[in-house]
CHARMM-style PDB file with segment names, atoms N, HN, CA, C and O in Angstrom:
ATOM      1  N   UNK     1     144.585  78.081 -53.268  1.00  0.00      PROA
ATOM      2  CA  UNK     1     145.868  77.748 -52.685  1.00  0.00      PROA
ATOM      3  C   UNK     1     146.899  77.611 -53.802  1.00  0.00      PROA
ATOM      4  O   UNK     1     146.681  76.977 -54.834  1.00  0.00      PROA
ATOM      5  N   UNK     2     147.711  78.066 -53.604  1.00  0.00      PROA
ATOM      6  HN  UNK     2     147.889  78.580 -52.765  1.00  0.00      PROA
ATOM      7  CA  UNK     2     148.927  78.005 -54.636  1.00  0.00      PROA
ATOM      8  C   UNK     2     150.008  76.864 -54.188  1.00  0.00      PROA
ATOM      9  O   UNK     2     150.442  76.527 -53.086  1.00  0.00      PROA
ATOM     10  N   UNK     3     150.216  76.486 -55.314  1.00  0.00      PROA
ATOM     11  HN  UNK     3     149.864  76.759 -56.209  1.00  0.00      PROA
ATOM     12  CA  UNK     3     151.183  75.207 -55.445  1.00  0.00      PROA
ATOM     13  C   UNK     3     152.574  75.288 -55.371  1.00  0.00      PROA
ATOM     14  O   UNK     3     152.867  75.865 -56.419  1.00  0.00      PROA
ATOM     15  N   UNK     4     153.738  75.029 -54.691  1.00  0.00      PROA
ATOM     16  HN  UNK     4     153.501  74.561 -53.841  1.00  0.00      PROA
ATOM     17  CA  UNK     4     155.107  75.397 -55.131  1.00  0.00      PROA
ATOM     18  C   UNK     4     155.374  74.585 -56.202  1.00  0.00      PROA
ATOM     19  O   UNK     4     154.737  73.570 -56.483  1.00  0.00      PROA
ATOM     20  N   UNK     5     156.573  75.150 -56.965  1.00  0.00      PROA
ATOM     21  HN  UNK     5     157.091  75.974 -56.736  1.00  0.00      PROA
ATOM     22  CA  UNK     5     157.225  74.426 -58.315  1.00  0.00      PROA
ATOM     23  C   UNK     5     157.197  73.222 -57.520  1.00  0.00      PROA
ATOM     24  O   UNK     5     156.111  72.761 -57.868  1.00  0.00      PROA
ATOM     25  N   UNK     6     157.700  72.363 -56.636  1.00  0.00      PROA
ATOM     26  HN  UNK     6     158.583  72.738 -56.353  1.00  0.00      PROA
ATOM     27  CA  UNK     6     158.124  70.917 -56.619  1.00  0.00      PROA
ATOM     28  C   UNK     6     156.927  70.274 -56.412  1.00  0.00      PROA
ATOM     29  O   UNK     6     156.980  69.165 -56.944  1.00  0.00      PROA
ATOM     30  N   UNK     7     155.825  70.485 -55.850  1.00  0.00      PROA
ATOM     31  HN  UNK     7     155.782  71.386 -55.418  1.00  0.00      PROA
ATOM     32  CA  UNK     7     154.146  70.437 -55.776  1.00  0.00      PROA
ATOM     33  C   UNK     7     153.873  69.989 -57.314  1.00  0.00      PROA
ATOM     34  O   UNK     7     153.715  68.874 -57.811  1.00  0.00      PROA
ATOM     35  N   UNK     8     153.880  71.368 -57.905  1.00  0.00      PROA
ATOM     36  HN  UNK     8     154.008  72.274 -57.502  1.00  0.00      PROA
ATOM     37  CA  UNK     8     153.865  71.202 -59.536  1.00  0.00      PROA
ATOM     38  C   UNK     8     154.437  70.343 -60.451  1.00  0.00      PROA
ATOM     39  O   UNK     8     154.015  69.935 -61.533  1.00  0.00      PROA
ATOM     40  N   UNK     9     155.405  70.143 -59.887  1.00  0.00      PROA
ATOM     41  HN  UNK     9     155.748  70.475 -59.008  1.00  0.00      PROA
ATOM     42  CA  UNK     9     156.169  68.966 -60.680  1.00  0.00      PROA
ATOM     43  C   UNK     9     156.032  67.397 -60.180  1.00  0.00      PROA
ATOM     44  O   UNK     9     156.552  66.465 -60.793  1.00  0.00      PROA
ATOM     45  N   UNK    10     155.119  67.220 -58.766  1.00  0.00      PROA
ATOM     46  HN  UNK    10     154.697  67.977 -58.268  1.00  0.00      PROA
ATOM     47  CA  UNK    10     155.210  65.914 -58.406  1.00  0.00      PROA
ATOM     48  C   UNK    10     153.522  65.976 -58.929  1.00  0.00      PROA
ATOM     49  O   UNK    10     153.092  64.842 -59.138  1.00  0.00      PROA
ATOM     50  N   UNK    11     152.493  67.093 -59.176  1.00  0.00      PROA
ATOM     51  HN  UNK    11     152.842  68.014 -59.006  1.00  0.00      PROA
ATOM     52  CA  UNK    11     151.355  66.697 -59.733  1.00  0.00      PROA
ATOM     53  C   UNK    11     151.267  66.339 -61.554  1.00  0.00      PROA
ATOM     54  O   UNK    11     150.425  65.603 -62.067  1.00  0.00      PROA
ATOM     55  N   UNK    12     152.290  67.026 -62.236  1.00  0.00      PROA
ATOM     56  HN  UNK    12     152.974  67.624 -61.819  1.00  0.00      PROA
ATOM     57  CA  UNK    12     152.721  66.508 -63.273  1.00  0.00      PROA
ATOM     58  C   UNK    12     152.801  65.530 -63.971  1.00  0.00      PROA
ATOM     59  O   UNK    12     152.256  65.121 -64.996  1.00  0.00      PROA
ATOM     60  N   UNK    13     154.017  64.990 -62.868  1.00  0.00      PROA
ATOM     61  HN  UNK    13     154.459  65.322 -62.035  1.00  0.00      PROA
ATOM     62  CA  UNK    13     154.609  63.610 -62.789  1.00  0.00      PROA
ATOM     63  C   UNK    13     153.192  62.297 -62.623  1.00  0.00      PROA
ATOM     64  O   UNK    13     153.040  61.194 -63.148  1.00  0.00      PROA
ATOM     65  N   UNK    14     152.642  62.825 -61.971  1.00  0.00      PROA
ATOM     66  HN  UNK    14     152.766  63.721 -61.544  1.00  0.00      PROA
ATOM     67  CA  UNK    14     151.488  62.102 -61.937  1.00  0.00      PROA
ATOM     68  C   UNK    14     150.289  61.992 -62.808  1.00  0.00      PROA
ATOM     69  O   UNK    14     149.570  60.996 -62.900  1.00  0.00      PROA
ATOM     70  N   UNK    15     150.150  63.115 -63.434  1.00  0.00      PROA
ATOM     71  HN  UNK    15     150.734  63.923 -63.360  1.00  0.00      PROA
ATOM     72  CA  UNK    15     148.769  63.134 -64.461  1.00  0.00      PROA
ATOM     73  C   UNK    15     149.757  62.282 -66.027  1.00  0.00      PROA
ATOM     74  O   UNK    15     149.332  61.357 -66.719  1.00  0.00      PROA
ATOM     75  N   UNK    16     151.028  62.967 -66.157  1.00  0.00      PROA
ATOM     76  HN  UNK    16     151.373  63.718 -65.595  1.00  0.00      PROA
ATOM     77  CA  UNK    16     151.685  61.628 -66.848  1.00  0.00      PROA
ATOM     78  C   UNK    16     152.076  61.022 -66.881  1.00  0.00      PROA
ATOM     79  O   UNK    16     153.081  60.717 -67.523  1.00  0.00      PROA
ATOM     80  N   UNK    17     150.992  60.112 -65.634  1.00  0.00      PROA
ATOM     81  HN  UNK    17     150.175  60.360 -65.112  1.00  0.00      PROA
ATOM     82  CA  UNK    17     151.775  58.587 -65.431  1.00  0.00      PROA
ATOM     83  C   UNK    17     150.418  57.664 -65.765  1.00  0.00      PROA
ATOM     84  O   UNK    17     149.934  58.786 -65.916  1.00  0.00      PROA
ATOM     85  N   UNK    18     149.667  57.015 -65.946  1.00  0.00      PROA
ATOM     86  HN  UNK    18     150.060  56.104 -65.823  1.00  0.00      PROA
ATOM     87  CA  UNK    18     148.315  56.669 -65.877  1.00  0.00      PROA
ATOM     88  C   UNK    18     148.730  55.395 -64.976  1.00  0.00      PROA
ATOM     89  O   UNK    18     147.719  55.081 -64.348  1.00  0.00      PROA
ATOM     90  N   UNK    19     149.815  54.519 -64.647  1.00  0.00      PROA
ATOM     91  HN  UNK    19     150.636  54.774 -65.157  1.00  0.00      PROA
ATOM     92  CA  UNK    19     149.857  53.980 -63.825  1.00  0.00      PROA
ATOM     93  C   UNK    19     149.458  54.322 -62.276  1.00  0.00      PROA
ATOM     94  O   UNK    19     148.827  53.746 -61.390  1.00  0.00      PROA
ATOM     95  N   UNK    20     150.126  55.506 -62.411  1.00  0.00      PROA
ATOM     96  HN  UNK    20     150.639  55.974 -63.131  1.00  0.00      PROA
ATOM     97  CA  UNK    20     149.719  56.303 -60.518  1.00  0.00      PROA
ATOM     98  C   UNK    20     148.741  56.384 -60.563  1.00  0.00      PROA
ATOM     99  O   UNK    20     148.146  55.835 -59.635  1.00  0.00      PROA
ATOM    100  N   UNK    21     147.753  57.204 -61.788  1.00  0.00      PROA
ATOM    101  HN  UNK    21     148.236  57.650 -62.541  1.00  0.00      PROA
ATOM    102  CA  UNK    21     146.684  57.526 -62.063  1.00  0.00      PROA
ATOM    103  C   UNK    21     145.501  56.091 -61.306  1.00  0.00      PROA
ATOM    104  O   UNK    21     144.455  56.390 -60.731  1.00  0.00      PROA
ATOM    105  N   UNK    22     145.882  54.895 -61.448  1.00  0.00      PROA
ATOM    106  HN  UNK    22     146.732  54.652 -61.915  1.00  0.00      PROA
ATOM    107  CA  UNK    22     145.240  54.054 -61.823  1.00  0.00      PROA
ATOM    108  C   UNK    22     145.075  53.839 -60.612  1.00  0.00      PROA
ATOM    109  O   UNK    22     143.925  53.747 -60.183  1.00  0.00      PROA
ATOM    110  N   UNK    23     146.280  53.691 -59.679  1.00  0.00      PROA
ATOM    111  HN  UNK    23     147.214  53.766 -60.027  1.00  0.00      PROA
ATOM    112  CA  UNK    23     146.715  52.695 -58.235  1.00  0.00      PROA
ATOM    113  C   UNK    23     145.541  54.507 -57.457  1.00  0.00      PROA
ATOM    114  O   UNK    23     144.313  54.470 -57.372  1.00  0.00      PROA
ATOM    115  N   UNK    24     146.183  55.459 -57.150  1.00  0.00      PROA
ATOM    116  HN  UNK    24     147.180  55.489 -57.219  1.00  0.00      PROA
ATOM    117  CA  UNK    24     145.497  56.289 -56.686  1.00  0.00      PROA
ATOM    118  C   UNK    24     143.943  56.515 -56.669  1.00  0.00      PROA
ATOM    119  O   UNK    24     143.299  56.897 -55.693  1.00  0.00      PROA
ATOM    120  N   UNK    25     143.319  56.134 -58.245  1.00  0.00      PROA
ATOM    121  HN  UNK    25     143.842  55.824 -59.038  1.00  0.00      PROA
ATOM    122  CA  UNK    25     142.062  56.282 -58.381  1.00  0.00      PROA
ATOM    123  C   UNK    25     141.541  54.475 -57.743  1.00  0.00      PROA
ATOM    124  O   UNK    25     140.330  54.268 -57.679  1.00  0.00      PROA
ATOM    125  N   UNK    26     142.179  53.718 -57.468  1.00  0.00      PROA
ATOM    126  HN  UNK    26     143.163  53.887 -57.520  1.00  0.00      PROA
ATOM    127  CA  UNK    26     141.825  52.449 -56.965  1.00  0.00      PROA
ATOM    128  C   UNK    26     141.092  52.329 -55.971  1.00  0.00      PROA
ATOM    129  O   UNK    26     141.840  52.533 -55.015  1.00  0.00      PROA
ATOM    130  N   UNK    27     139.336  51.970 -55.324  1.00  0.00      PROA
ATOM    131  HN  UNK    27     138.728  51.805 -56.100  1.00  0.00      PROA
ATOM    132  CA  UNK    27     138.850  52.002 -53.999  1.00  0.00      PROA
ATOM    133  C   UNK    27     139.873  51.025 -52.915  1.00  0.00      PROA
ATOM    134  O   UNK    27     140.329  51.325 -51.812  1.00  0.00      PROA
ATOM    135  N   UNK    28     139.988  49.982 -53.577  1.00  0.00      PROA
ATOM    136  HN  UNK    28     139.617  49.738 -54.473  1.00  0.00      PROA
ATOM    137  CA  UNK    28     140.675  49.336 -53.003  1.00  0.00      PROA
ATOM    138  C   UNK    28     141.759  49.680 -52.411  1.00  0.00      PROA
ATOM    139  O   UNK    28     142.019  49.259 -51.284  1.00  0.00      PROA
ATOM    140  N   UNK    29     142.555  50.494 -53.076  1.00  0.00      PROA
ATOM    141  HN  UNK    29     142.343  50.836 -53.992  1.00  0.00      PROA
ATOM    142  CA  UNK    29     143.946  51.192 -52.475  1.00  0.00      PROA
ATOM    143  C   UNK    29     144.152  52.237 -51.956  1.00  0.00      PROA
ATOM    144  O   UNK    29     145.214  52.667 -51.506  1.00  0.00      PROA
ATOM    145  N   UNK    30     142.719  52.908 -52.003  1.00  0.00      PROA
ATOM    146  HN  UNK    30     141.856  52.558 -52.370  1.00  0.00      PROA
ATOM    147  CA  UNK    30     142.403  53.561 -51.237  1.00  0.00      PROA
ATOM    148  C   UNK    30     141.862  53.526 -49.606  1.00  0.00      PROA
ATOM    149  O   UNK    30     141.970  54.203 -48.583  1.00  0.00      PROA
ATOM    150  N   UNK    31     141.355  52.552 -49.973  1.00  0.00      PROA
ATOM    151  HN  UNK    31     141.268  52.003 -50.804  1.00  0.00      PROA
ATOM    152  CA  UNK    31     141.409  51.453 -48.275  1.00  0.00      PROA
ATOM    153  C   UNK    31     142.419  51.336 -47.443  1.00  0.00      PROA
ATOM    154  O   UNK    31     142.629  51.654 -46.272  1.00  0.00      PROA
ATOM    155  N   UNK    32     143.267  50.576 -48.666  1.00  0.00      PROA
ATOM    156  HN  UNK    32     143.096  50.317 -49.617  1.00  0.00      PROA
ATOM    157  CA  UNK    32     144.579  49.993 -48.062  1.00  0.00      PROA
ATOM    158  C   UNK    32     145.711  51.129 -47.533  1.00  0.00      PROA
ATOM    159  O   UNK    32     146.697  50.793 -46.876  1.00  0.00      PROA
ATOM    160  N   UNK    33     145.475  52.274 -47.849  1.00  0.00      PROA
ATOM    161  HN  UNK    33     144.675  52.547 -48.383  1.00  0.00      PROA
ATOM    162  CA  UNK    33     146.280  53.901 -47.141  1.00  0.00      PROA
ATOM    163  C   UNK    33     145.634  53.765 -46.450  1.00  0.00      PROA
ATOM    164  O   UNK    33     146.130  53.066 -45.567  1.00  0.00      PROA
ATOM    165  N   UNK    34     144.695  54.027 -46.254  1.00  0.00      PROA
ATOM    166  HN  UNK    34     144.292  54.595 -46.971  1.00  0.00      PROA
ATOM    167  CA  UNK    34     144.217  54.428 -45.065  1.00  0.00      PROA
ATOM    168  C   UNK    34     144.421  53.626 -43.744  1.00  0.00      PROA
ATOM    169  O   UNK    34     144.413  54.103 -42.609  1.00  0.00      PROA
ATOM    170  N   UNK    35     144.659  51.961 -44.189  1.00  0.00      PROA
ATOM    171  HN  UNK    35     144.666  51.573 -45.111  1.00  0.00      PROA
ATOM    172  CA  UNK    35     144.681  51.210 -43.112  1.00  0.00      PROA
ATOM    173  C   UNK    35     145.718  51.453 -42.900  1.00  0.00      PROA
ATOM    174  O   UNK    35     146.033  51.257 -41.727  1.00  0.00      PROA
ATOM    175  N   UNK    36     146.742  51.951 -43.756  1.00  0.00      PROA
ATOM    176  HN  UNK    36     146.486  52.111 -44.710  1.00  0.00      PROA
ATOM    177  CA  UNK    36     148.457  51.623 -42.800  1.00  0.00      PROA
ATOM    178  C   UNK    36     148.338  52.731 -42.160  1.00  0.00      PROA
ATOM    179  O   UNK    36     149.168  52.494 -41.282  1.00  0.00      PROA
ATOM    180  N   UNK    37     147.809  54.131 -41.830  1.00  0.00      PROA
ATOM    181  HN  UNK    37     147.135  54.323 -42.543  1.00  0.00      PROA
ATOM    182  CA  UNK    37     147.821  55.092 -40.878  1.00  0.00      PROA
ATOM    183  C   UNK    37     148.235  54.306 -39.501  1.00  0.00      PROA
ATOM    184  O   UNK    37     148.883  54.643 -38.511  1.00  0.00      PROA
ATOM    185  N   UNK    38     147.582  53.135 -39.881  1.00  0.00      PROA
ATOM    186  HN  UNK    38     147.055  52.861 -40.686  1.00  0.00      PROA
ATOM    187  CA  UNK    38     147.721  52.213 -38.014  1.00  0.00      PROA
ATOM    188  C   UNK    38     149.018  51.945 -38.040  1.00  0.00      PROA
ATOM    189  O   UNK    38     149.545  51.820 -39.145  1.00  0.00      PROA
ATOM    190  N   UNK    39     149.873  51.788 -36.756  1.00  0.00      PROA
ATOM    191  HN  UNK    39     149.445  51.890 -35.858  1.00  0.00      PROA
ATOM    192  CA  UNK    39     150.976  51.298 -36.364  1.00  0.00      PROA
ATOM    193  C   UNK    39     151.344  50.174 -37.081  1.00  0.00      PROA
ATOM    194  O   UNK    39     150.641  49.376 -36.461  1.00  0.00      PROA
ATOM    195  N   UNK    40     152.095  49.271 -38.191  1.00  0.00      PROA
ATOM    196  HN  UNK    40     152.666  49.920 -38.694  1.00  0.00      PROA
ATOM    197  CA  UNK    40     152.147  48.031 -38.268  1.00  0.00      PROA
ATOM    198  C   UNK    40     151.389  47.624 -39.033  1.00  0.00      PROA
ATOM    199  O   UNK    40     151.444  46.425 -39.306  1.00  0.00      PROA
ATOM    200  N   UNK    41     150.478  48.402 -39.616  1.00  0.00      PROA
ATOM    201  HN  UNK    41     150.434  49.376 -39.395  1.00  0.00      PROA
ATOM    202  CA  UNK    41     149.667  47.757 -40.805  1.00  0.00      PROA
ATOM    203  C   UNK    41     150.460  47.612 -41.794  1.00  0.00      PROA
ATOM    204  O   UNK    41     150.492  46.636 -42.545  1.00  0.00      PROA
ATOM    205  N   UNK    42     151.228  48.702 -41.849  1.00  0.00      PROA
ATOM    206  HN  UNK    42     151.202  49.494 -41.240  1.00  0.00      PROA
ATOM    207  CA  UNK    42     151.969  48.763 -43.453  1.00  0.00      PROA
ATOM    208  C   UNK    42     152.877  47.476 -43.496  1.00  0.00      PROA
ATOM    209  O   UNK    42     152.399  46.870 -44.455  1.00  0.00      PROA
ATOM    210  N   UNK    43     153.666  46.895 -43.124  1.00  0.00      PROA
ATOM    211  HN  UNK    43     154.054  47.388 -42.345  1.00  0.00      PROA
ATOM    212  CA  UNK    43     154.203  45.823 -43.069  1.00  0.00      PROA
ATOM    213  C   UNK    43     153.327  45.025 -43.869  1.00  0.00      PROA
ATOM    214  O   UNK    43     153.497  44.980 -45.088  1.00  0.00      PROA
ATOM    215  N   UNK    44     152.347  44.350 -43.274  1.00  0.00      PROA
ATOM    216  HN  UNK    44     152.208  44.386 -42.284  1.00  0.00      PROA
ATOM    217  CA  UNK    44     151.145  43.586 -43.545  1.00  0.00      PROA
ATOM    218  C   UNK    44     151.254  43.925 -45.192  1.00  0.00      PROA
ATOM    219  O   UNK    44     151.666  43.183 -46.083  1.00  0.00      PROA
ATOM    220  N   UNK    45     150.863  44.981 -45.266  1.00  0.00      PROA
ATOM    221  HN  UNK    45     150.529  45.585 -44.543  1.00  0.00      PROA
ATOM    222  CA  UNK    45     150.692  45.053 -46.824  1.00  0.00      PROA
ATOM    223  C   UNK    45     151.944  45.047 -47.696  1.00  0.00      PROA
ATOM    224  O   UNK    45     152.167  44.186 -48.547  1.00  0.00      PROA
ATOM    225  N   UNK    46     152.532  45.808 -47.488  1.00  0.00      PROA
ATOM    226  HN  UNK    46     152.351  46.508 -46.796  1.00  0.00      PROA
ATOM    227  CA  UNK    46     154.286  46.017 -48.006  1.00  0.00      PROA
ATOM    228  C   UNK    46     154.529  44.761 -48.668  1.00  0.00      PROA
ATOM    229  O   UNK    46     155.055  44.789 -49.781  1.00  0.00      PROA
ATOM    230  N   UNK    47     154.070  43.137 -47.882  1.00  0.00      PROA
ATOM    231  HN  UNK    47     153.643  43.114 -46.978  1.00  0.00      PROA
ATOM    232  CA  UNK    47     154.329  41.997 -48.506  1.00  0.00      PROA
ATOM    233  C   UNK    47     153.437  41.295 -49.169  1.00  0.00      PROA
ATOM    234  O   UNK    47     153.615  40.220 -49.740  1.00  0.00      PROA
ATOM    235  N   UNK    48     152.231  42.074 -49.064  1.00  0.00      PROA
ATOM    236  HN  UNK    48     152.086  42.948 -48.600  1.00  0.00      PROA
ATOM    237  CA  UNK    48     151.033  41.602 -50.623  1.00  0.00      PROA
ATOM    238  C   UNK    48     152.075  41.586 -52.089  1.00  0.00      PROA
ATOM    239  O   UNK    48     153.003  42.223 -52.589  1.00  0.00      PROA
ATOM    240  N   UNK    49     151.144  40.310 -52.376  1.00  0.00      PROA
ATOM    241  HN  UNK    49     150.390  39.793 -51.970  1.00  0.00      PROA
ATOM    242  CA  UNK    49     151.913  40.454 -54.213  1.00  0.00      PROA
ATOM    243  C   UNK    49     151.357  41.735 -54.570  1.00  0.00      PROA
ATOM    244  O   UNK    49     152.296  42.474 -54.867  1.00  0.00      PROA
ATOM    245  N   UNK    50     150.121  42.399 -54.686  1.00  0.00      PROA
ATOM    246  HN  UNK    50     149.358  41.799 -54.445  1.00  0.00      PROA
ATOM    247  CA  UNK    50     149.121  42.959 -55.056  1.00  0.00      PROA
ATOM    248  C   UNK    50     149.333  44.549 -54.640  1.00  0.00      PROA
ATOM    249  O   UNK    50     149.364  45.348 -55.577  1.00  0.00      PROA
ATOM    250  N   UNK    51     149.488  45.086 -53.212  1.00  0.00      PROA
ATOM    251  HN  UNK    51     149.463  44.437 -52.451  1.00  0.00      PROA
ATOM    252  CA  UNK    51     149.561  46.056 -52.823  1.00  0.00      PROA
ATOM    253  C   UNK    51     150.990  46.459 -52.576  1.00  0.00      PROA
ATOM    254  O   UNK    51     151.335  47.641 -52.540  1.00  0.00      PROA
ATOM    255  N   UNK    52     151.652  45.641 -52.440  1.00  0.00      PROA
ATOM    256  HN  UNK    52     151.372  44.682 -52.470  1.00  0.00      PROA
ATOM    257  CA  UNK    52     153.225  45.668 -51.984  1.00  0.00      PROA
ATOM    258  C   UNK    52     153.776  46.513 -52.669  1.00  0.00      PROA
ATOM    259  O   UNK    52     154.424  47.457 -52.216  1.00  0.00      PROA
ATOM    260  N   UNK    53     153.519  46.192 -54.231  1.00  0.00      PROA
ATOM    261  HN  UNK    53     152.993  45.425 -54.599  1.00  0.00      PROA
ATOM    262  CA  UNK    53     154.290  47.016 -55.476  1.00  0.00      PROA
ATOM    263  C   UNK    53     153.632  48.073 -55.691  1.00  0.00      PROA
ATOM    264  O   UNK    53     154.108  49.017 -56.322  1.00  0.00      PROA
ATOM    265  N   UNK    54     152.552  48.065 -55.241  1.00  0.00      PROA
ATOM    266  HN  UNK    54     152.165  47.299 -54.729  1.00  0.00      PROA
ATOM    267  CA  UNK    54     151.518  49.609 -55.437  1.00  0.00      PROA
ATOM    268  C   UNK    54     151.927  50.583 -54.696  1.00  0.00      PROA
ATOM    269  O   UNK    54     152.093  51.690 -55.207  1.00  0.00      PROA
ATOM    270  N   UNK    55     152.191  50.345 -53.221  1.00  0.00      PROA
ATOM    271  HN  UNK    55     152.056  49.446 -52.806  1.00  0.00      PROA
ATOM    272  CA  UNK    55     152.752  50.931 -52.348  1.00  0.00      PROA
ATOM    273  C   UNK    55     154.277  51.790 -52.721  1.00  0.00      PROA
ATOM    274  O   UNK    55     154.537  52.984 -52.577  1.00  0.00      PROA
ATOM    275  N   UNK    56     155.149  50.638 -53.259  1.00  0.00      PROA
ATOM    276  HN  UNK    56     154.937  49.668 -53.376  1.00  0.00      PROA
ATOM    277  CA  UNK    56     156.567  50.917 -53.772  1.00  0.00      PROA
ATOM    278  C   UNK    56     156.812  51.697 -54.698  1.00  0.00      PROA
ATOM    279  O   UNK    56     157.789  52.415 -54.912  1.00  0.00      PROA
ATOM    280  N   UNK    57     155.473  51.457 -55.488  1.00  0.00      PROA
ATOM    281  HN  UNK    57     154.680  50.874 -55.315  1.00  0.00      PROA
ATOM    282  CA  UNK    57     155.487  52.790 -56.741  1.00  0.00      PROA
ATOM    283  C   UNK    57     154.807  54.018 -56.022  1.00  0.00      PROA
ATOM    284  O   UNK    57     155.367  55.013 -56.482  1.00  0.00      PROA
ATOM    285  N   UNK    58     153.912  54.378 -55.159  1.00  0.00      PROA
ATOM    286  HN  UNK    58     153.457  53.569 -54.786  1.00  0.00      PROA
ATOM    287  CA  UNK    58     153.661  55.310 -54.485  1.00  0.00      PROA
ATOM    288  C   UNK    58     154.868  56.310 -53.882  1.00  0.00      PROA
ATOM    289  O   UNK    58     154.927  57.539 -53.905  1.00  0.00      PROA
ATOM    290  N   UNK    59     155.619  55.521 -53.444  1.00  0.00      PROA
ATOM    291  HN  UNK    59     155.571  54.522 -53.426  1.00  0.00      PROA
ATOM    292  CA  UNK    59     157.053  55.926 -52.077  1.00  0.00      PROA
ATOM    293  C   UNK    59     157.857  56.618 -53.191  1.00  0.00      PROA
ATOM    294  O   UNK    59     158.403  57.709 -53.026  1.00  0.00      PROA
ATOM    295  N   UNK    60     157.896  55.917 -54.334  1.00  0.00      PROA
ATOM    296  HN  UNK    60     157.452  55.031 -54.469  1.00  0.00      PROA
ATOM    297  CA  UNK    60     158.991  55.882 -55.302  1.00  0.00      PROA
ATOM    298  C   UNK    60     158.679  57.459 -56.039  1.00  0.00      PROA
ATOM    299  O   UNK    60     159.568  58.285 -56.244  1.00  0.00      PROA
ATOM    300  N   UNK    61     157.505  57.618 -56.310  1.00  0.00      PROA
ATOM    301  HN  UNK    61     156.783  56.947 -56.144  1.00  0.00      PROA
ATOM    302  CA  UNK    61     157.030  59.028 -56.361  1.00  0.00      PROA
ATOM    303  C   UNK    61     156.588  60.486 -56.022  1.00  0.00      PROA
ATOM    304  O   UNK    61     156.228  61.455 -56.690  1.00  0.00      PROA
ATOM    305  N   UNK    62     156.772  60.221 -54.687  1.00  0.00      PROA
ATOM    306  HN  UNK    62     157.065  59.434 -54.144  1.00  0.00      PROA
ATOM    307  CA  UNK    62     156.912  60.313 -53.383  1.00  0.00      PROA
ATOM    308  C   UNK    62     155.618  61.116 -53.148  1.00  0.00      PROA
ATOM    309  O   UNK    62     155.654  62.341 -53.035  1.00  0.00      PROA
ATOM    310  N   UNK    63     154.550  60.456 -53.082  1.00  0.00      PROA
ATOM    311  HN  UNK    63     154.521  59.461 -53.174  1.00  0.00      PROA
ATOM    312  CA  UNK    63     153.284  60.165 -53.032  1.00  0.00      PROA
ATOM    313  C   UNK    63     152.710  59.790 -51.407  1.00  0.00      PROA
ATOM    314  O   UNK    63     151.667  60.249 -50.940  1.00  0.00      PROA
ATOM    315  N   UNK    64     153.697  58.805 -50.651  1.00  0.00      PROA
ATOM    316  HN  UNK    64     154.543  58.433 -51.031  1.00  0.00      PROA
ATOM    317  CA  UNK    64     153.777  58.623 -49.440  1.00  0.00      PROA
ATOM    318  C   UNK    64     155.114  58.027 -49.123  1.00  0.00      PROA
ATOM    319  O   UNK    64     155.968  57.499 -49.835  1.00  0.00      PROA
ATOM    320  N   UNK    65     155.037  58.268 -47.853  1.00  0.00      PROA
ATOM    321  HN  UNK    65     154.343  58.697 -47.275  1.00  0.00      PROA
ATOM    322  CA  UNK    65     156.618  58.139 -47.215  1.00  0.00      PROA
ATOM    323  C   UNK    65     156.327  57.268 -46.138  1.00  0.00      PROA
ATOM    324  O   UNK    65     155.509  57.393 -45.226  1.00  0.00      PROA
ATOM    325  N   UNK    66     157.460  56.000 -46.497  1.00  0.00      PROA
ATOM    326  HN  UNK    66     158.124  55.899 -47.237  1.00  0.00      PROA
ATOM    327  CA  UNK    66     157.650  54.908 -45.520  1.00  0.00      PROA
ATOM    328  C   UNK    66     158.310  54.986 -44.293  1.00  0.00      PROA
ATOM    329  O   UNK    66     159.539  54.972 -44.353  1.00  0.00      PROA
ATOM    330  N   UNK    67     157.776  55.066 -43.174  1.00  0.00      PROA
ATOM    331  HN  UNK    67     156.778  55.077 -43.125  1.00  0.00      PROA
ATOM    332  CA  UNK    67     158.589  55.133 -42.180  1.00  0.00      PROA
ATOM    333  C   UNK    67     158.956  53.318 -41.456  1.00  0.00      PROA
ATOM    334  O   UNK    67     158.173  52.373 -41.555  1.00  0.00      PROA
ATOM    335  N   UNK    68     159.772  53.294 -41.050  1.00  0.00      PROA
ATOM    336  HN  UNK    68     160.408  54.061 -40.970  1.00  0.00      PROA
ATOM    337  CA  UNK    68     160.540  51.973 -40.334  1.00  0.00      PROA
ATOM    338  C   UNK    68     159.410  51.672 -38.634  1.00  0.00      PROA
ATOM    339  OT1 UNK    68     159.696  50.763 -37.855  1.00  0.00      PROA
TER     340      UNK     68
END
């Protein structure tokens, strides 16, 4: 499968970040995506000390997208 340039540049962005690197390779936060798939989970987490900011740096990279 071929990648477009902006693909390319948001996988980039990521192999030189070791922060993303870190939160992404996380089991734990890997959990925690998966749970907000549910209606209303994300809230829940959004206000963890812990996941809140993990999340925010995710969005911020645009890694996943917050919907209201």
């Amino acid at each position: 499968m071929t990648r477009s340039p902006k693909e390319d540049a948001v996988v980039q962005r990521i192999l030189a970040d070791p922060e993303l690197q870190g939160i992404l390779g996380d089991p734990d936060m890997q959990k925690v995506l998966r749970a907000c798939q549910v209606p209303g989970v994300l809230s829940k987490y959004m206000n963890d000390k812990v996941f809140g900011p993990k999340i925010q740096k995710l969005a911020r990279a645009g890694l996943v997208q917050l919907h209201p």
